[in-house]
C-alpha positions as CSV (number, residue, x, y, z in Angstrom):
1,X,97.8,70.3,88.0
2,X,95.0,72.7,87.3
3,X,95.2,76.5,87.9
4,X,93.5,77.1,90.9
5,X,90.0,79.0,90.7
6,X,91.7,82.3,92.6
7,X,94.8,82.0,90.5
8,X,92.2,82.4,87.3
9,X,90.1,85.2,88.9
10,X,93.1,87.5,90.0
11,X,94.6,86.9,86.3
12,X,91.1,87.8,84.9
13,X,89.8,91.3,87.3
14,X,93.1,92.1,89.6
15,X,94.5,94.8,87.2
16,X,91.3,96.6,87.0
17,X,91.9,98.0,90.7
18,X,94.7,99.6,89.5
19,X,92.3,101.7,86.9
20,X,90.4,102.4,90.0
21,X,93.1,103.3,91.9
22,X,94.6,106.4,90.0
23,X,90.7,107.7,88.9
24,X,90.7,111.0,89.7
25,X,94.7,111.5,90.5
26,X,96.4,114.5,89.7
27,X,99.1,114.8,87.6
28,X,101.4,116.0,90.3
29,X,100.1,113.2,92.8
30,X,100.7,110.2,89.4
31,X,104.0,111.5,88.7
32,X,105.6,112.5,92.3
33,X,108.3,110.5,92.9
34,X,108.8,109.6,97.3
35,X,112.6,110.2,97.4
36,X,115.3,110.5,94.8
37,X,115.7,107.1,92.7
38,X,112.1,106.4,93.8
39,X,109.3,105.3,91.6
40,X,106.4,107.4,91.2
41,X,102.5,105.9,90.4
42,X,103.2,106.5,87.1
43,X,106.5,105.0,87.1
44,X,104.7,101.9,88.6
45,X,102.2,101.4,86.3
46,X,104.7,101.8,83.6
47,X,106.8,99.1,85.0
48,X,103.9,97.0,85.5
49,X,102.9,97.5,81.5
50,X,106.2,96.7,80.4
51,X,106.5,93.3,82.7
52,X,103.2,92.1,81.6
53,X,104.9,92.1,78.0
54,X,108.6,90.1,79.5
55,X,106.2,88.0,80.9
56,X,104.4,86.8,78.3
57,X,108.1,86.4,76.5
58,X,108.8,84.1,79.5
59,X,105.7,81.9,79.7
60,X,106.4,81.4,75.6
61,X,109.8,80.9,76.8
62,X,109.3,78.1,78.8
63,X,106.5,76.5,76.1
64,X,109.5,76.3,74.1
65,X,112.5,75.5,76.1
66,X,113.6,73.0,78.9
67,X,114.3,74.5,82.1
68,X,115.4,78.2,80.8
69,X,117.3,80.3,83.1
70,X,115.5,83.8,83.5
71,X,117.5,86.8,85.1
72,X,115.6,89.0,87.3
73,X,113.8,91.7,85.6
74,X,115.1,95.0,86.9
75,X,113.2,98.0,84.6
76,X,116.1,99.9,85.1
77,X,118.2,97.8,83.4
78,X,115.9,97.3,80.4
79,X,116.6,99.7,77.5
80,X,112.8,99.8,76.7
81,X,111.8,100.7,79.9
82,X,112.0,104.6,79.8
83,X,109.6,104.8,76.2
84,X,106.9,103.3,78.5
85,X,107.4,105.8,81.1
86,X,106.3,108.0,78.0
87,X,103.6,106.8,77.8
88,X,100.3,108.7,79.0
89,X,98.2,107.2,81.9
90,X,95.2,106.2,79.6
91,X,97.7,104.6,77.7
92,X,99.1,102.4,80.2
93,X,96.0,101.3,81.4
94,X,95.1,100.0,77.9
95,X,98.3,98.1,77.5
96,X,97.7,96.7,81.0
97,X,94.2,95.3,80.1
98,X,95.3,94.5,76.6
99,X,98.5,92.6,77.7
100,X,96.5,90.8,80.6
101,X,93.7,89.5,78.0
102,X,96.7,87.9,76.3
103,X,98.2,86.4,79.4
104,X,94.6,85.3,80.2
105,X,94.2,83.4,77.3
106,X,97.3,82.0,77.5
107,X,96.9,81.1,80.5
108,X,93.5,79.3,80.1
109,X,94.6,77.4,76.8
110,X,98.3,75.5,78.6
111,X,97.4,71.9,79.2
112,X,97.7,70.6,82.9
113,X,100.9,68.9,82.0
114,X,102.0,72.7,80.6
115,X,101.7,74.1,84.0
116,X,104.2,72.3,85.5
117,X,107.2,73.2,83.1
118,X,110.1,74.7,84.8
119,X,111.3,78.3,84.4
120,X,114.5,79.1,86.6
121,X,114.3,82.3,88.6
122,X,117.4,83.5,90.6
123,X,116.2,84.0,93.9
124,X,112.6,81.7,93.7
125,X,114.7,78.5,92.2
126,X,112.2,76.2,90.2
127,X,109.2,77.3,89.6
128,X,106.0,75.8,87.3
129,X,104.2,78.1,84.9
130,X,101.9,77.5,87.5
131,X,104.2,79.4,89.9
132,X,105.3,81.6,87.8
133,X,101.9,82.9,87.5
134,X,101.0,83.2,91.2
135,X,104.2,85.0,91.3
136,X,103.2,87.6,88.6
137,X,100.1,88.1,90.2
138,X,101.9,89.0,93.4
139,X,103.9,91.1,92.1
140,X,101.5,93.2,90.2
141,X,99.7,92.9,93.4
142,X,103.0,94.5,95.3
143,X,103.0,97.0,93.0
144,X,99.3,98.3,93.8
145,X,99.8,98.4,97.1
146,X,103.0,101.1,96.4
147,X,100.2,102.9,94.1
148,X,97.8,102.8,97.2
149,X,100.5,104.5,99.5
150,X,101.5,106.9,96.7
151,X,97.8,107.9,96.2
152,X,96.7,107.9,100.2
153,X,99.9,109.3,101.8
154,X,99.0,112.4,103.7
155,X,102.2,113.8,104.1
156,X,102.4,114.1,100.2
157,X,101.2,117.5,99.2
158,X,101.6,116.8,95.7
């Protein structure tokens, strides 16, 4: 198994949309959070900086070990979580691009018989590198799409 042509491309440009998206946002509109327990778009991108570093543990983690067993992430659960949150917009976007460079390259350099090591995810079962990989890119994907409605919502007067 090779990784597909799209799979490649998203891992290479998809994250530069989010730059795109929040160009020009207020600080009100990045940091207004929906309802109560409610990301905001800076919460977003902060989770998605953080998960692009517990990814890269993962994909290492299934380089090294048969068939681990990975919980599901849940940011709020993570004790590192809130320093990103910290962190400034321009700096979240730089981890982001740095981050995804790394998983880039990683991703280019497994062998084909690489991509089809298992990682165990709770609710997805069995899933390749390969997989795991479409399913990170979906995700982040998810993710952008909350960011769009954040940023485009006309009832928000933030």
């Amino acid at each position: 198994m090779k990784l597909s042509e799209s799979t490649l491309a998203r891992l290479a440009s998809q994250h530069f949309s989010i730059r795109e998206s929040v160009s020009g946002i207020s600080a009100a509109r990045m940091n207004y959070h929906p309802a109560p327990g409610k990301w905001s778009i800076h919460d977003n991108m902060a989770h998605l900086a953080r998960y692009n570093v517990v990814f890269q543990e993962r994909l290492n983690t299934m380089m090294t070990e048969v068939a681990p067993r990975f919980s599901r992430y849940v940011a709020e659960d993570d004790t590192e979580f809130p320093g990103w949150q910290q962190k400034s917009t321009g700096e979240l976007i730089q981890s982001i691009s740095a981050e995804r460079e790394k998983i880039f390259a990683l991703a280019k350099s497994f062998a084909e018989n690489d991509l089809n090591r298992i990682g165990i995810h709770p609710r997805f079962g069995n899933l390749s590198i390969a997989g795991w990989l479409d399913f990170f890119l979906l995700h982040e994907a998810h993710h952008m799409f909350t960011i769009f409605q954040l940023k485009n919502d006309v009832t928000i007067t933030a």
